[in-house]
C-alpha positions, 0 to 999 in steps of 0.5 A: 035593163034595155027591154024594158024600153022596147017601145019608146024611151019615154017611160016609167019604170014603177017596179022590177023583179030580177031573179038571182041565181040560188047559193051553192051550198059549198063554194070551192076554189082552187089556185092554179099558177101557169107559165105565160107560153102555156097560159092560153092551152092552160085556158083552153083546157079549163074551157073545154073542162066547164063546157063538159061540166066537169067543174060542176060537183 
């Protein structure tokens, strides 16, 4: 919201559109359960795994 007073914050805002993200089609959860002195490599592995798109079907 903050560009929509780039030049003063004396302004009127009369109308916004905010685009969303479309629905997936399928939504799948899986229910993972580490033990707290791996919990961060368990994190790590999973961030790595999103960058490289692997959680992406």
């Amino acid at each position: 919201m903050l560009q929509l007073f780039v030049q003063s914050s004396f302004g009127v805002v009369t109308a916004a559109a905010i685009r969303l993200l479309p629905r997936p089609e399928a939504l799948r959860v899986i229910r993972l359960a580490f033990e707290p002195d791996v919990l961060g490599d368990a994190v790590e592995a999973l961030r790595r795994w999103g960058h490289q798109g692997l959680g992406e079907f």
